[in-house]
C-alpha positions as CSV (number, residue, x, y, z in Angstrom):
1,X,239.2,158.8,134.0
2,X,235.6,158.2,132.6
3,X,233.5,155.4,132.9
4,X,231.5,153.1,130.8
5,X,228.2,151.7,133.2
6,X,226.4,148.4,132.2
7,X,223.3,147.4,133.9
8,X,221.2,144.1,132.7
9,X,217.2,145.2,133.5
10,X,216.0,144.1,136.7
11,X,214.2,140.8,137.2
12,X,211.3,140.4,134.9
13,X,208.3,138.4,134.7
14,X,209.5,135.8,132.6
15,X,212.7,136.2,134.5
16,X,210.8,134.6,137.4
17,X,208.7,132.5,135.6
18,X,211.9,130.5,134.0
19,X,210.8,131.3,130.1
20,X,212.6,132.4,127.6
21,X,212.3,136.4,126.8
22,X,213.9,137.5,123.7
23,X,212.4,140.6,122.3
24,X,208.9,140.0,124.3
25,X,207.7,142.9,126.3
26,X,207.1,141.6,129.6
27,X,207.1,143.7,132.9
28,X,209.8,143.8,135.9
29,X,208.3,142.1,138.8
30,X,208.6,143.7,142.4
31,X,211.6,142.5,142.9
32,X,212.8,144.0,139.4
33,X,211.9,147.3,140.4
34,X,213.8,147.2,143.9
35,X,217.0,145.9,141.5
36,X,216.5,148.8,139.6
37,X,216.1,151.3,142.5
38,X,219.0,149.6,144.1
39,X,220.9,150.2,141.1
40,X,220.5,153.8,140.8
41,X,221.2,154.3,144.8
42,X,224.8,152.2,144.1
43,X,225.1,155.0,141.3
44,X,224.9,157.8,143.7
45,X,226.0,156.2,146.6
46,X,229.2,156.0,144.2
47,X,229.0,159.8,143.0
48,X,228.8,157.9,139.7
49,X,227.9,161.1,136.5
50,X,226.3,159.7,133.8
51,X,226.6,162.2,130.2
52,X,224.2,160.2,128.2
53,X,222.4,156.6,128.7
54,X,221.5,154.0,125.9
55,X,219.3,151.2,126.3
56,X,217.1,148.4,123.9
57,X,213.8,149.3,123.0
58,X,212.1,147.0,125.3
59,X,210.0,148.1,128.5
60,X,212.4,146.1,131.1
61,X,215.5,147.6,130.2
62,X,213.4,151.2,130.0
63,X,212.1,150.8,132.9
64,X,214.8,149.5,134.9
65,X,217.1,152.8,133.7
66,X,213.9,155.2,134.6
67,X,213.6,154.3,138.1
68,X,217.4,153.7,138.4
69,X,218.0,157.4,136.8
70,X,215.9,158.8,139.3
71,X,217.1,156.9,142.3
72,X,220.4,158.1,141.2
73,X,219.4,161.9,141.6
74,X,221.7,162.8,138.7
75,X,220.1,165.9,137.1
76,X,221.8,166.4,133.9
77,X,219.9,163.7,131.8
78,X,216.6,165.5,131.9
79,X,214.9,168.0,129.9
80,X,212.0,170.0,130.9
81,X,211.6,167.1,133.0
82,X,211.6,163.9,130.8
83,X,214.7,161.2,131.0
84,X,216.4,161.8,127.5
85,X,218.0,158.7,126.5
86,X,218.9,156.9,123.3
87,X,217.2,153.5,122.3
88,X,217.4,150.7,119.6
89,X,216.9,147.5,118.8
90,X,220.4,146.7,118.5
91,X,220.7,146.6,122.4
92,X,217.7,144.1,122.4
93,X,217.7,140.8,123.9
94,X,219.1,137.5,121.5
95,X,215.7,136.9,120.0
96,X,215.4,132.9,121.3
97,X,212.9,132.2,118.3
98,X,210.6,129.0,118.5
99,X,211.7,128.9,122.1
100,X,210.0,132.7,123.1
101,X,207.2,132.2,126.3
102,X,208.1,128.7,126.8
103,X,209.4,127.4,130.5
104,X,212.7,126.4,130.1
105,X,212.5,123.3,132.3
106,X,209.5,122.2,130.1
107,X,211.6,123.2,127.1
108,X,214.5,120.6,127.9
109,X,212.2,117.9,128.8
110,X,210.5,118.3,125.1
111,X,214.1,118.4,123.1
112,X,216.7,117.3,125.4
113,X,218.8,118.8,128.4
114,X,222.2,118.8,125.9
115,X,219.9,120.4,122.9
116,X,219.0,123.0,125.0
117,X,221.8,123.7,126.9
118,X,223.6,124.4,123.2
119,X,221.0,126.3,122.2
120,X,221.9,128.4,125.3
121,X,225.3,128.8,125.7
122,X,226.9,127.4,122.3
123,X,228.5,130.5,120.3
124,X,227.6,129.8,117.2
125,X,224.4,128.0,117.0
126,X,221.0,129.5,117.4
127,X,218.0,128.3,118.2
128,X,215.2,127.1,116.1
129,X,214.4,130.7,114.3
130,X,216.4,132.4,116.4
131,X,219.6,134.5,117.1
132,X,222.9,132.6,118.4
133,X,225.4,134.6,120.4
134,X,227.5,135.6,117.5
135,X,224.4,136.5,116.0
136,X,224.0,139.1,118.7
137,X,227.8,140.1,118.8
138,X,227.7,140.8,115.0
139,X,224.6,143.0,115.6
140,X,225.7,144.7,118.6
141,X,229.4,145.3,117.6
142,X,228.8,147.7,114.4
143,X,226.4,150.1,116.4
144,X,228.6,150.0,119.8
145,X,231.7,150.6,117.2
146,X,229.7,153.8,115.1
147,X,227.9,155.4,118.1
148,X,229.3,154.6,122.0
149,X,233.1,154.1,121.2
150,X,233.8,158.0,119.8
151,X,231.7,158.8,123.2
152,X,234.0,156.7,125.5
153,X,237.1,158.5,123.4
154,X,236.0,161.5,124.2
155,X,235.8,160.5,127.6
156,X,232.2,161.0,128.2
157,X,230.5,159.0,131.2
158,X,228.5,156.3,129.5
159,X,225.6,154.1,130.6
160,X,224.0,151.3,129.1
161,X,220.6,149.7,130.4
162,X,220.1,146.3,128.2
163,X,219.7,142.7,128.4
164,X,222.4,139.8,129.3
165,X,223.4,138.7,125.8
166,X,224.0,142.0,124.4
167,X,225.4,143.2,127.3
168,X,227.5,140.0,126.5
169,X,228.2,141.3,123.2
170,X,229.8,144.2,124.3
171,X,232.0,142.4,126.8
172,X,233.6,140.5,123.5
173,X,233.3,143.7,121.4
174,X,235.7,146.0,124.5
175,X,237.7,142.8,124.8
176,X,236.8,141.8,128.3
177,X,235.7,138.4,127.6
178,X,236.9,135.9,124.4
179,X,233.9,134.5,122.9
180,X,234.2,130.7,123.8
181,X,234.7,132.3,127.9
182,X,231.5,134.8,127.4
183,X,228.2,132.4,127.3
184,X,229.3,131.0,131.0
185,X,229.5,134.4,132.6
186,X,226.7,135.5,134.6
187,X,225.5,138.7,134.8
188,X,222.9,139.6,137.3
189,X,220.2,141.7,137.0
190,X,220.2,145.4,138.6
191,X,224.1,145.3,139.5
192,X,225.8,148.1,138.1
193,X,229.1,146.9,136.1
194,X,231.4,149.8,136.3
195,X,234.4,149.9,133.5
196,X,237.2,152.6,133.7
197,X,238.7,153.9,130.6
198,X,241.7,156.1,130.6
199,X,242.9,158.0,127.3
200,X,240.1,155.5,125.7
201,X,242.0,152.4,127.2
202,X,240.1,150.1,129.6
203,X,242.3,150.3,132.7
204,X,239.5,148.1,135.2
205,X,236.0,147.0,136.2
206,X,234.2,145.8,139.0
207,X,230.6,145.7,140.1
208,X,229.3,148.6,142.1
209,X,228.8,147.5,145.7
């Protein structure tokens, strides 16, 4: 039996702050980097063997999987000493548009609670300039099809260190999720989401604890 891992990056800065993200580079707070350390001691604490680890391009997700690799202890990742892992943009956060940097309780005061609550967890419509979540599932999908998939079949132990919408994505794209259930599941940040596959069939998943 192998395993497909998904962690969403630990708490960020913005995270705390209440604004919307998207594809801004903003630091994990404190807190963040205890999730992330927490996350790679549920890893080993789990004997949890990771083959190869994929993550967004941006600095929380990268950072989170850095210190959780090395909490971990698991050796096989590095070479001559440096965490090889595989990034792209396709893992990135939804890109929220007009709505990037601002507070989201200011946000709903200036357009409306029920504007920005389906702006947030509609399906299909995006934000001003922005991504929806089908948006994100049609981006994700394609590259999680082409380049993690033949890796699960091959039963490889997979992890993936992104963000909460495209680690939504690929809960619709492995069938976990339908997408009118997926925008009202929560995923918190640092907590390792461990999916078994056997003979390239998902057979459960649970959080790490």
């Amino acid at each position: 039996m192998n395993k497909l891992v998904l962690i969403r990056h630990g708490q960020s800065q913005w995270n705390l702050e209440n604004r919307f993200t998207g594809w801004k580079d903003v630091p994990l707070t404190k807190k963040g980097i205890n999730e992330a350390n927490n996350a790679g001691l549920l890893l080993k604490k789990n004997n949890i063997q990771i083959d190869k680890i994929f993550s967004s391009v941006l600095e929380r997700a990268n950072k989170t999987l850095e210190i959780a690799i090395k909490a971990s202890e698991i050796k096989n990742l590095y070479k001559n000493g440096i965490l090889i892992y595989e990034k792209d943009q396709r893992l990135n956060e939804r890109d929220y548009g007009d709505l990037v940097g601002l507070n989201k309780a200011e946000t709903a005061d200036k357009f409306g609670k029920e504007q920005v609550h389906i702006w947030r967890r509609s399906y299909d419509t995006p934000p001003p300039n922005g991504e929806s979540l089908k948006d994100v599932v049609e981006r994700v999908s394609p590259y999680f099809i082409e380049t993690i998939q033949p890796l699960i079949m091959e039963q490889k132990n997979i992890l993936i260190v992104a963000h909460g919408n495209s680690l939504r994505a690929i809960m619709i794209q492995i069938g976990l999720y339908k997408p009118e259930e997926i925008s009202s599941i929560e995923i918190p940040t640092g907590s390792p989401l461990c999916l078994n596959y056997k003979n390239g069939k998902l057979k459960d998943h649970f959080y790490l604890d």
